[in-house]
KOLGUZA-350927 format. One line per 8 residues: for each residue x, y, z of N, C-alpha, C. Coordinates in steps of 0.02 Angstrom, whole numbers, plus 50000, padded with zeros to 5 digits. Example, Ala and Ser with C-alpha at 12.3 -4.5 7.8 and 13.67 -1.06 7.14 Angstrom:
2
50660 49716 50390 50615 49775 50390 50660 49835 50390 ~ 50642 49888 50354 50684 49947 50357 50645 50002 50394;
//
This chain:
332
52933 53212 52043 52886 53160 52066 52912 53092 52046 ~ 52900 53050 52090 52938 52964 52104 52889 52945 52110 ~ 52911 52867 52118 52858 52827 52147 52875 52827 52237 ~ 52820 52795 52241 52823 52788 52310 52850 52727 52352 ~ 52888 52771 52403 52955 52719 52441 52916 52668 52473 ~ 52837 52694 52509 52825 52652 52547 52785 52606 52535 ~ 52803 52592 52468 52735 52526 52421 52744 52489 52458 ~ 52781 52446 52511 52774 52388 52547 52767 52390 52621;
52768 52463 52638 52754 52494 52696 52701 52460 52753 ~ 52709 52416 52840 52652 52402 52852 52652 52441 52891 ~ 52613 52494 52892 52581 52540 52932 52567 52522 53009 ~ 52584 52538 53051 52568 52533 53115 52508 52533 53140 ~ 52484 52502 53192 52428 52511 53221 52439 52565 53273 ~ 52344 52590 53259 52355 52656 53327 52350 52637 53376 ~ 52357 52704 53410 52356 52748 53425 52434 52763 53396 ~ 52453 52828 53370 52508 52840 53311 52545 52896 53354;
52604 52899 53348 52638 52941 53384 52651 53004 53331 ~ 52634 53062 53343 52648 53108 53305 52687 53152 53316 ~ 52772 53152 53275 52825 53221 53280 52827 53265 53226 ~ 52860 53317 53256 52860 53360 53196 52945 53382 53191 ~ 52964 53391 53125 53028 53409 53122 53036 53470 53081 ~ 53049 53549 53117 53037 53605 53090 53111 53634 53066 ~ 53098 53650 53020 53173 53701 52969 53172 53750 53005 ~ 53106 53780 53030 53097 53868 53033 53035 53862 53050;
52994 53915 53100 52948 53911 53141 52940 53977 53166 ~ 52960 54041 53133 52978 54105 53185 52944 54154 53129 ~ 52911 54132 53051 52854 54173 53036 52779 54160 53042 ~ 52755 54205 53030 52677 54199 53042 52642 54135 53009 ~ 52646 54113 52957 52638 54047 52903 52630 54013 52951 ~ 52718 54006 52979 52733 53945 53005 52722 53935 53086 ~ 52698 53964 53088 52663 53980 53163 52586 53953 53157 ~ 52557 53979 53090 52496 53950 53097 52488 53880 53076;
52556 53864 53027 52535 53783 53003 52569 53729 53065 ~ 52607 53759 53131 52621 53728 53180 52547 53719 53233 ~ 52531 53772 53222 52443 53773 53265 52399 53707 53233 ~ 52408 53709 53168 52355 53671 53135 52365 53602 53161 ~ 52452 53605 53145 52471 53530 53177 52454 53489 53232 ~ 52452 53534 53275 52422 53539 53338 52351 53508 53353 ~ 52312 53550 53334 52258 53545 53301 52224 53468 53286 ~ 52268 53452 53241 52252 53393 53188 52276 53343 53237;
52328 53342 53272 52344 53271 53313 52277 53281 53381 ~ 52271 53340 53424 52219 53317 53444 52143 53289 53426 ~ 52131 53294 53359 52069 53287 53327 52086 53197 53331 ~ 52134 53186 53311 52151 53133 53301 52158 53079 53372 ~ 52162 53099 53407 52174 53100 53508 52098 53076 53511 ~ 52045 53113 53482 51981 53114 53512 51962 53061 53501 ~ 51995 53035 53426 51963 52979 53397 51989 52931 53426 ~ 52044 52927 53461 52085 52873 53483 52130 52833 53442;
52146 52886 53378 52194 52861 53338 52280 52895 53349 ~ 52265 52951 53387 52326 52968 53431 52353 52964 53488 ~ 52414 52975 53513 52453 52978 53572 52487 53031 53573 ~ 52504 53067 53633 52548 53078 53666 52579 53171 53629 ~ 52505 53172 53586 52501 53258 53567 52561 53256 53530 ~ 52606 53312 53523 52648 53332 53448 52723 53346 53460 ~ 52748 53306 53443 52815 53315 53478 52842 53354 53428 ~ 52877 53421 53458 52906 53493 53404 52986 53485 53413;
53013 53469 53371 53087 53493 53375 53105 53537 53297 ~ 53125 53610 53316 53148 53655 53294 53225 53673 53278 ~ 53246 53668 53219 53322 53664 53198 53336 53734 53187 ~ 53294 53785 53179 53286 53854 53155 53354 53858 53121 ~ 53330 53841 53038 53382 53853 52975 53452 53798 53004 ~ 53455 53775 53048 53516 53736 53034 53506 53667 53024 ~ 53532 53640 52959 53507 53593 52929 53542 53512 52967 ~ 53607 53536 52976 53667 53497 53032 53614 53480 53104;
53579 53520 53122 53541 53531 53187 53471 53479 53177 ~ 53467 53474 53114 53387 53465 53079 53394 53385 53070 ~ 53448 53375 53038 53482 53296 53035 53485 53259 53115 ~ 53526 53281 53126 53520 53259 53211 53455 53251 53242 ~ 53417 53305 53234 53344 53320 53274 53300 53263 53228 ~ 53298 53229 53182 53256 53176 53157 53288 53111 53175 ~ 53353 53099 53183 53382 53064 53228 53332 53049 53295 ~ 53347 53102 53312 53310 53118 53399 53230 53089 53401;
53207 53106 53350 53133 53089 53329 53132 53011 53324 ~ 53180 53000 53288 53179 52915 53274 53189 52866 53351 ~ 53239 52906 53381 53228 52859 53451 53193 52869 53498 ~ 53140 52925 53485 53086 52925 53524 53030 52885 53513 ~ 53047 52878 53468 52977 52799 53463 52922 52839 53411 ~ 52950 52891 53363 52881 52913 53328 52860 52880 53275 ~ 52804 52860 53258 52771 52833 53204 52763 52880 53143 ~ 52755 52938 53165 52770 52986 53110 52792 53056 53102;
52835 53049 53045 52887 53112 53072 52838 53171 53019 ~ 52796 53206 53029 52788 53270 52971 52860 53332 52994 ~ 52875 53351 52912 52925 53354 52908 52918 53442 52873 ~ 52979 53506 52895 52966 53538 52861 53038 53559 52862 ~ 53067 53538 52804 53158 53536 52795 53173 53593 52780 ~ 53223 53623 52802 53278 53669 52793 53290 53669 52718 ~ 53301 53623 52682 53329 53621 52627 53313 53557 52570 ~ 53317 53547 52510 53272 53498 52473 53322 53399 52506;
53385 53427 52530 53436 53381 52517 53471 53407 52585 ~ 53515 53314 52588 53580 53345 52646 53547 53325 52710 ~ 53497 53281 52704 53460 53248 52784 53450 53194 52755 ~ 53457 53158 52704 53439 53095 52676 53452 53032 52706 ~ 53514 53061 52764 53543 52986 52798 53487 52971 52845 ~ 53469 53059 52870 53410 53012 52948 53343 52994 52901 ~ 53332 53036 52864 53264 53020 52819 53265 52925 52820 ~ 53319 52898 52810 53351 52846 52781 53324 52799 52849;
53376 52836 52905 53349 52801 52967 53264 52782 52976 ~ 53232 52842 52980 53165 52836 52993 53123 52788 52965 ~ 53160 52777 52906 53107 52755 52832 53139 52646 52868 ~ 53211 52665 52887 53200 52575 52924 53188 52557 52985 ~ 53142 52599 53014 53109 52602 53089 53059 52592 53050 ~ 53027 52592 53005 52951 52595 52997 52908 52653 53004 ~ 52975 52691 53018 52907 52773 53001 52908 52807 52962 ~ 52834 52837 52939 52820 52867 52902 52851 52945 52897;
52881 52970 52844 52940 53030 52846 52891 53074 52784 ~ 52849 53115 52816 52786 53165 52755 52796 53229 52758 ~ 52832 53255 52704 52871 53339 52725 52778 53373 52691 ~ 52810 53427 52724 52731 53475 52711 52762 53536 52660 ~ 52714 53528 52619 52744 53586 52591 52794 53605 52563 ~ 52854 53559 52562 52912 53547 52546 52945 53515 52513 ~ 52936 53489 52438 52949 53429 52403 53022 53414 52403 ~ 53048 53375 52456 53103 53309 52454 53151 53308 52407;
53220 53293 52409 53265 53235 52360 53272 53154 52371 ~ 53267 53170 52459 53294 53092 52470 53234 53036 52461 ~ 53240 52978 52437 53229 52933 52411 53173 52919 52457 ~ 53186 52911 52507 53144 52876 52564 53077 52932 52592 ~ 53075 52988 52581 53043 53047 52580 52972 53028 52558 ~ 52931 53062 52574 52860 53062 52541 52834 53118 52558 ~ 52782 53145 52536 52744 53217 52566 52709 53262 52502 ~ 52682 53331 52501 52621 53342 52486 52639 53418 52486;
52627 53442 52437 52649 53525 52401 52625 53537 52349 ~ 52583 53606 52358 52547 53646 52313 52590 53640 52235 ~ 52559 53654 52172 52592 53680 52124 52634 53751 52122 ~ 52680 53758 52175 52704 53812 52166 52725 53823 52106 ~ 52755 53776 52071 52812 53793 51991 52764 53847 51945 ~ 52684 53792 51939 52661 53814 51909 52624 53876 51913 ~ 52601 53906 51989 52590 53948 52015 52607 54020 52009 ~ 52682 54022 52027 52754 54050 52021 52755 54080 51972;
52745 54041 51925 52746 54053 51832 52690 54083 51817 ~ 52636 54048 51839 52572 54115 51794 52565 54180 51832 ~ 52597 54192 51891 52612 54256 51931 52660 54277 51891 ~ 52703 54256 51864 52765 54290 51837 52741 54322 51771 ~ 52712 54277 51720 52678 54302 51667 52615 54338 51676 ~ 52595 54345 51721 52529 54404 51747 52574 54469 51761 ~ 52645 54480 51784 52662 54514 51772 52710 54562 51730 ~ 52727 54533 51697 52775 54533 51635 52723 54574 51604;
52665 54545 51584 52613 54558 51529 52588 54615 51576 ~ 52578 54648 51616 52563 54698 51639 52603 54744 51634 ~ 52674 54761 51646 52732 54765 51620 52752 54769 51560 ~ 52696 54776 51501 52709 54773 51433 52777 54743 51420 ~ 52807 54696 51456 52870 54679 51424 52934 54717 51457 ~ 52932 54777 51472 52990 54811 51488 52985 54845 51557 ~ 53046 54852 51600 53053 54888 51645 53095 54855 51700 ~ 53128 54897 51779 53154 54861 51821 53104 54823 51870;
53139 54767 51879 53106 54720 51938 53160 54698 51984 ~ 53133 54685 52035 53172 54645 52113 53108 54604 52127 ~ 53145 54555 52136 53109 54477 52195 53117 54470 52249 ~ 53057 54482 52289 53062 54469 52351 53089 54385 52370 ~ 53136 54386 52398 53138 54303 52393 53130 54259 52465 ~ 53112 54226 52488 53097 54214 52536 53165 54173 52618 ~ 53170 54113 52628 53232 54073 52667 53280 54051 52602 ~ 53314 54087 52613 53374 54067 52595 53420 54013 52592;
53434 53960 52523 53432 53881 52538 53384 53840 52535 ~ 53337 53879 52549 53262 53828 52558 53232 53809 52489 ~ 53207 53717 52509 53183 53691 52438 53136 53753 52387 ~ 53076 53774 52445 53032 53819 52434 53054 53886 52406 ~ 53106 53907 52419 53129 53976 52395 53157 53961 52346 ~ 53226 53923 52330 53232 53909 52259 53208 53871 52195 ~ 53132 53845 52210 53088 53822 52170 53061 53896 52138 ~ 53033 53927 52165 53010 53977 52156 53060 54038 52157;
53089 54066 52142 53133 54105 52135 53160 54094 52061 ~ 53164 54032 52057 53186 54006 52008 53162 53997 51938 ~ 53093 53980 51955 53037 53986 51906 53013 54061 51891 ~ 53026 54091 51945 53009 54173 51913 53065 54191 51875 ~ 53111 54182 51889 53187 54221 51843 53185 54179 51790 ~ 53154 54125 51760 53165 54086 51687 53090 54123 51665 ~ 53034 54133 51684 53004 54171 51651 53016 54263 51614 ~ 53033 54292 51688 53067 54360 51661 53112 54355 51619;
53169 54305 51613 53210 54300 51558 53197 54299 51485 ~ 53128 54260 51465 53100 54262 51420 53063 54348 51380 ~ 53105 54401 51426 53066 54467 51410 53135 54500 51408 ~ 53169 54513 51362 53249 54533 51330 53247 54622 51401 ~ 53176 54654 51374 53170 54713 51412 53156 54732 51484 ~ 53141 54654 51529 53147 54673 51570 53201 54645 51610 ~ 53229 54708 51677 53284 54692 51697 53264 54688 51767 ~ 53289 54617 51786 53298 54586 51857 53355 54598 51902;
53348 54676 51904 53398 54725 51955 53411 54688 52005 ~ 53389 54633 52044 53395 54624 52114 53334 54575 52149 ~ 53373 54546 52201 53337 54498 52257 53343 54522 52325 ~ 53300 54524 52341 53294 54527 52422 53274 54487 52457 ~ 53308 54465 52510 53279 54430 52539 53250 54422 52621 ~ 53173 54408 52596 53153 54437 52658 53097 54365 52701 ~ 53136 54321 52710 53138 54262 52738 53059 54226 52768 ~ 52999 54279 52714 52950 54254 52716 52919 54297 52799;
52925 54344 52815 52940 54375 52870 52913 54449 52847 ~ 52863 54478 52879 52853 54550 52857 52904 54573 52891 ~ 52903 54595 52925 52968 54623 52980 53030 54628 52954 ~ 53060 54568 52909 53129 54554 52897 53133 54584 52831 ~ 53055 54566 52794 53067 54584 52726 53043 54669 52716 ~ 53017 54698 52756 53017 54775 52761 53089 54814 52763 ~ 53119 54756 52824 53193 54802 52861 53246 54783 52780 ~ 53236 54710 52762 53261 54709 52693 53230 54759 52632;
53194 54765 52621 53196 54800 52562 53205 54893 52590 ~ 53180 54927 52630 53212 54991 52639 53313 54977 52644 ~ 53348 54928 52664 53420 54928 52665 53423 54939 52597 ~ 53376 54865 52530 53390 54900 52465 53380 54947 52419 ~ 53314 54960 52462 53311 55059 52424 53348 55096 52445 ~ 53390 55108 52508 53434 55174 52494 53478 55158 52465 ~ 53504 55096 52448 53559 55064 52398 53559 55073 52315 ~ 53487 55085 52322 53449 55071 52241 53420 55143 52213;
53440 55205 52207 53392 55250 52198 53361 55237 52127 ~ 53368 55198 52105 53335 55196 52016 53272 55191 52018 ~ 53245 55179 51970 53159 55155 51956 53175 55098 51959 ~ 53116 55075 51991 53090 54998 52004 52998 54996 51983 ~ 52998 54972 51937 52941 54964 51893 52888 54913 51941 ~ 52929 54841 51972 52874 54789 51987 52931 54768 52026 ~ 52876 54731 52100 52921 54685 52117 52876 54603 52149 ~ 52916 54578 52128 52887 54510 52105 52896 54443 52193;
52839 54459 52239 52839 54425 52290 52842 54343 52280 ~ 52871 54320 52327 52860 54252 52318 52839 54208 52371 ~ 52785 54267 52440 52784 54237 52485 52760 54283 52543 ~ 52691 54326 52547 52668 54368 52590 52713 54399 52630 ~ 52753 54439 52555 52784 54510 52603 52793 54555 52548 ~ 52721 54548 52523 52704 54603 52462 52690 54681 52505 ~ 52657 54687 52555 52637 54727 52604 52715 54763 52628 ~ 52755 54722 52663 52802 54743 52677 52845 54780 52637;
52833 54751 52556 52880 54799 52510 52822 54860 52498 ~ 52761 54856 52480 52748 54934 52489 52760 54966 52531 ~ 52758 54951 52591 52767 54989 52627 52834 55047 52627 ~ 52878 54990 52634 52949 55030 52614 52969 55065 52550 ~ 52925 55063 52515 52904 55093 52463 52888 55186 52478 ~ 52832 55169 52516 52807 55225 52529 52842 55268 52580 ~ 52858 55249 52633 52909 55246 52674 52972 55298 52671 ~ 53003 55271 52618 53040 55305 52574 53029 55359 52536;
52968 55363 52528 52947 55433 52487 52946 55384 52419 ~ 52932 55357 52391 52956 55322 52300 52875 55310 52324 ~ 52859 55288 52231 52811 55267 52220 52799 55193 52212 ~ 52741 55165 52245 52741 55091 52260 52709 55058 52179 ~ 52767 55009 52160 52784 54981 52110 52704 54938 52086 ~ 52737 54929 52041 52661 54846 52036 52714 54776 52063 ~ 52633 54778 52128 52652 54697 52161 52592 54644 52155 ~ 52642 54587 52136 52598 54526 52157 52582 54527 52249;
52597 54448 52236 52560 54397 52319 52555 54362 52318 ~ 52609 54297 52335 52593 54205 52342 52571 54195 52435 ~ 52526 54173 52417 52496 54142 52510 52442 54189 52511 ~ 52399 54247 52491 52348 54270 52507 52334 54285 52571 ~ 52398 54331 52597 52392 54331 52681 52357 54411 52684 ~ 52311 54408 52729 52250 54457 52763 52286 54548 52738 ~ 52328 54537 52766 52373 54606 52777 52376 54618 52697 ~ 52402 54597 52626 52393 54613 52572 52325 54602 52545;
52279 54562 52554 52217 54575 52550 52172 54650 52556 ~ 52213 54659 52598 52166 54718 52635 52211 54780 52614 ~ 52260 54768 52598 52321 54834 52558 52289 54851 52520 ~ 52294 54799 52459 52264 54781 52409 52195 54811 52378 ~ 52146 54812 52451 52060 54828 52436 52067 54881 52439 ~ 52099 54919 52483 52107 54993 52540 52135 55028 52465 ~ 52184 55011 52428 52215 55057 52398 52215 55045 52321 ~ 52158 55009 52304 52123 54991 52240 52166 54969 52179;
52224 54935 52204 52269 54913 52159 52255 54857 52107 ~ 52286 54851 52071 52274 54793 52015 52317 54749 52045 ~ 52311 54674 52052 52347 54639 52096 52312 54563 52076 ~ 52374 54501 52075 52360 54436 52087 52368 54396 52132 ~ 52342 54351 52164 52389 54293 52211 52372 54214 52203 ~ 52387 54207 52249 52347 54127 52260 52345 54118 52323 ~ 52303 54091 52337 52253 54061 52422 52315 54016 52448 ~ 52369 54026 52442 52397 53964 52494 52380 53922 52566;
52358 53980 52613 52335 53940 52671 52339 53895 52699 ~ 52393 53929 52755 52436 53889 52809 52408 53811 52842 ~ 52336 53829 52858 52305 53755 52902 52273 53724 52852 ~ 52231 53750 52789 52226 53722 52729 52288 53657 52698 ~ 52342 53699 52712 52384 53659 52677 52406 53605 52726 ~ 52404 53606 52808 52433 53571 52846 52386 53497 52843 ~ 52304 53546 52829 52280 53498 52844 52269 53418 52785 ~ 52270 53459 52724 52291 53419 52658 52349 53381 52696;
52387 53371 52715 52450 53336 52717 52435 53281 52778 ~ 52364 53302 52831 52378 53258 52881 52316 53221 52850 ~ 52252 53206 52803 52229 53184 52766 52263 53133 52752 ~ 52305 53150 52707 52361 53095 52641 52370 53046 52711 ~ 52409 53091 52758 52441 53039 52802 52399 52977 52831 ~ 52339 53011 52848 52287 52959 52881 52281 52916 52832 ~ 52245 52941 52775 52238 52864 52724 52314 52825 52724 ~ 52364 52825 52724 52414 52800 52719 52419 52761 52790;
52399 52764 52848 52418 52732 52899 52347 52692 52910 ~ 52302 52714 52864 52246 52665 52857 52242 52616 52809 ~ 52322 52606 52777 52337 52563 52740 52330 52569 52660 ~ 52306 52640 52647 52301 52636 52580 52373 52651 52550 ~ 52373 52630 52495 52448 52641 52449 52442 52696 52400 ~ 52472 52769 52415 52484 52793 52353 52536 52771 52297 ~ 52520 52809 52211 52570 52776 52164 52637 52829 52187 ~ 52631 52874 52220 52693 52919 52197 52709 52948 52252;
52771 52982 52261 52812 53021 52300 52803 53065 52326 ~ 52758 53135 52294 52721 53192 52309 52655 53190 52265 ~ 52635 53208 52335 52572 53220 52314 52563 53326 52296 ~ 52549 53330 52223 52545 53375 52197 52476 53427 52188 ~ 52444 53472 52224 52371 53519 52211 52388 53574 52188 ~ 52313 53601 52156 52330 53678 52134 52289 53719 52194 ~ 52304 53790 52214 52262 53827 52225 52220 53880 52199 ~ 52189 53904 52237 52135 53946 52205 52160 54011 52196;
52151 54051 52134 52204 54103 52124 52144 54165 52144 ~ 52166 54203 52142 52125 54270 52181 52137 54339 52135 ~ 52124 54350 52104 52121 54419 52044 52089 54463 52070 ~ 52090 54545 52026 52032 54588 52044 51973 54575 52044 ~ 51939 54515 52001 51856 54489 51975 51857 54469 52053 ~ 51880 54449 52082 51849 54404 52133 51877 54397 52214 ~ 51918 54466 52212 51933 54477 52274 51910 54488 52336 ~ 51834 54495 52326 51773 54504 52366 51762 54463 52397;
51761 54410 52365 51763 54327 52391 51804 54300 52453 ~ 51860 54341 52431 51906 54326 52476 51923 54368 52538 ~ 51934 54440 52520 51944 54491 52580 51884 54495 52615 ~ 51903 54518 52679 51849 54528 52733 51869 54571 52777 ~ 51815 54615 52785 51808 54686 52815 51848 54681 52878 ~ 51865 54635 52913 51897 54616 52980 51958 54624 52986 ~ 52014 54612 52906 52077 54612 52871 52077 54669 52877 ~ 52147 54696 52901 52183 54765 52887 52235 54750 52882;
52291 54813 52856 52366 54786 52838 52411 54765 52907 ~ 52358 54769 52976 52403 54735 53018 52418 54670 53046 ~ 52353 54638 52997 52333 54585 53008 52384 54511 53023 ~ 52391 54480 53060 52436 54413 53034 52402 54365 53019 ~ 52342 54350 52983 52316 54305 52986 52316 54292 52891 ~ 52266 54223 52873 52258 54208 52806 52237 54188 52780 ~ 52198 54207 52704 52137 54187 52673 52146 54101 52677 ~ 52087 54082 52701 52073 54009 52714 52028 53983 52674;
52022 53937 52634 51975 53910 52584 51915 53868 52645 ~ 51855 53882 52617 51796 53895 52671 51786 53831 52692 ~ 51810 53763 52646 51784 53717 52653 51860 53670 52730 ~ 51919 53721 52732 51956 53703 52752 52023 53650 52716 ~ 52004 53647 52666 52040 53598 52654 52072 53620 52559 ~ 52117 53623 52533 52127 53627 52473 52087 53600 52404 ~ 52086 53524 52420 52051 53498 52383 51999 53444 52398 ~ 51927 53437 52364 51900 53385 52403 51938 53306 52411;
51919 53260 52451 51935 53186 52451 51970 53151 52388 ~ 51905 53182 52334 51896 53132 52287 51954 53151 52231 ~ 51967 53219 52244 52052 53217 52197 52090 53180 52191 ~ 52097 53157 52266 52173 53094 52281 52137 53039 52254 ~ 52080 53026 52243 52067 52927 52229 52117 52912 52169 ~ 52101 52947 52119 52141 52908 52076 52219 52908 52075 ~ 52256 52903 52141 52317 52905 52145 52332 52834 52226 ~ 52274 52832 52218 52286 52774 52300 52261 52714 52245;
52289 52661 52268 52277 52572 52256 52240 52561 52277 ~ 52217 52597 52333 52163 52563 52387 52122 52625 52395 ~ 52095 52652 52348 52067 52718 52366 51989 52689 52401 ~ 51954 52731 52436 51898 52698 52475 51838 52718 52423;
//
């Protein structure tokens, strides 16, 4: 966390042109936080603070492709680029461009290197970490584990990946056999982890998700004939919800939620083009964690493990208004 690039920023008048610049767009998440986007610029249309609906350009993982494509954004005349990078770094030149056009450059979900960057992401670190020590300590300390790990390269995957393997390290007895990676993708991360069980016949004690494809590893679990390990769950998506209830497991997660989180980010943005000044670079929330006490709350009889959908915080939104005041100059 920085300060913020755009302390002298003059915000444009609307009607605001809204693009989007996607890393990856081909799992369920990101399918729903592209809907939300959607969503949110026409809400914004009604009011007459938008134009011209959501301009999508998709680099799918190529970051060379992703640089160029915010380029592309910049000479289209957008006022604002929401941003969901390939990687934390290595686009900084167009970031660079955008930021001396006068537009606003707000990654979702994705916390930034380059300077000119701004945008808005859950506490994964900290998240990550009390999932990791929820399972360790269940784990009395000892046994094999594998990490599901999610895009490969991505800011998001090696934040978290990262923070789980410095916690397990702290436990001499347990051993971090292996990563898989299953690109945040049930599909990918099923077909991945059965490739590493017939590779792996050992015991595997726990395996440590980092991204709703806890489902997918039981499955292949079972699949296989083996017995399904102790799993977490980051994102609280329907399909492990409902694993989860169905098969009375002991289990943690956290509520991530795809339009929850999209919509936190197009919030920030509005106060910002309504002229308020945040002090800093990212804007940082926690979510709501989901245990056995209180899974009731959350699952719903409608959820089954085929589900693609995901626990949504009721009020829609992560956090109320009044979280962010004390971080705007101009808070209202």
């Amino acid at each position: 966390m920085g300060p913020n690039p755009y302390a002298n920023w003059n915000p444009p008048k609307a009607p605001w042109k809204f693009c989007l610049s996607a890393g990856y767009l081909k799992n369920t998440f990101r399918q729903e936080e592209l809907a939300s986007e959607k969503e949110n610029v026409e809400k914004l249309e009604q009011e007459g603070l938008a134009t011209g609906g959501l301009t999508v350009l998709d680099s799918n993982g190529d970051l060379n492709l992703q640089t160029s494509q915010i380029n592309q954004l910049v000479s289209q005349g957008c006022n604002v680029i929401m941003a969901l990078p390939v990687a934390p770094t290595g686009y900084c030149s167009a970031v660079e461009n955008a930021f001396n056009h006068g537009i606003l450059f707000f990654t979702v979900n994705a916390p930034s290197e380059c300077d000119k960057a701004i945008g808005s992401a859950e506490n994964s670190y900290v998240e990550l970490r009390e999932l990791a020590k929820w399972m360790a300590k269940q784990m009395k300390g000892k046994g094999n584990l594998v990490i599901m790990g999610g895009l490969q390269g991505s800011p998001i995957n090696a934040a978290r990946v990262g923070v789980a393997k410095a916690v397990f390290e702290t436990y001499p007895e347990i051993n971090v056999e292996g990563e898989i990676i299953g690109e945040y993708t049930s599909t990918v991360a099923k077909t991945a982890a059965l490739q590493y069980l017939a590779t792996h016949p050992g015991e595997i004690n726990a395996v440590f998700d980092t991204g709703a494809m806890a489902t997918a590893a039981a499955q292949a679990f079972e699949q296989t004939g083996r017995p399904v390990p102790l799993l977490n769950n980051y994102a609280a998506d329907c399909s492990w919800l409902a694993y989860w209830k169905e098969n009375n497991l002991t289990s943690e997660t956290y509520a991530e939620g795809p339009r929850a989180t999209d919509s936190e980010a197009y919030y920030l943005v509005r106060r910002m083009l309504e002229g308020e000044e945040p002090t800093v670079n990212t804007f940082i929330y926690p979510l709501p964690r989901v245990t056995n006490r209180n899974l009731g709350e959350w699952y719903k009889p409608s959820m089954t493990v085929d589900s693609g959908c995901f626990a949504e915080p009721p009020s829609g939104r992560q956090v109320p208004d009044s979280y962010w005041n004390p971080i705007f100059e101009k808070a209202s």
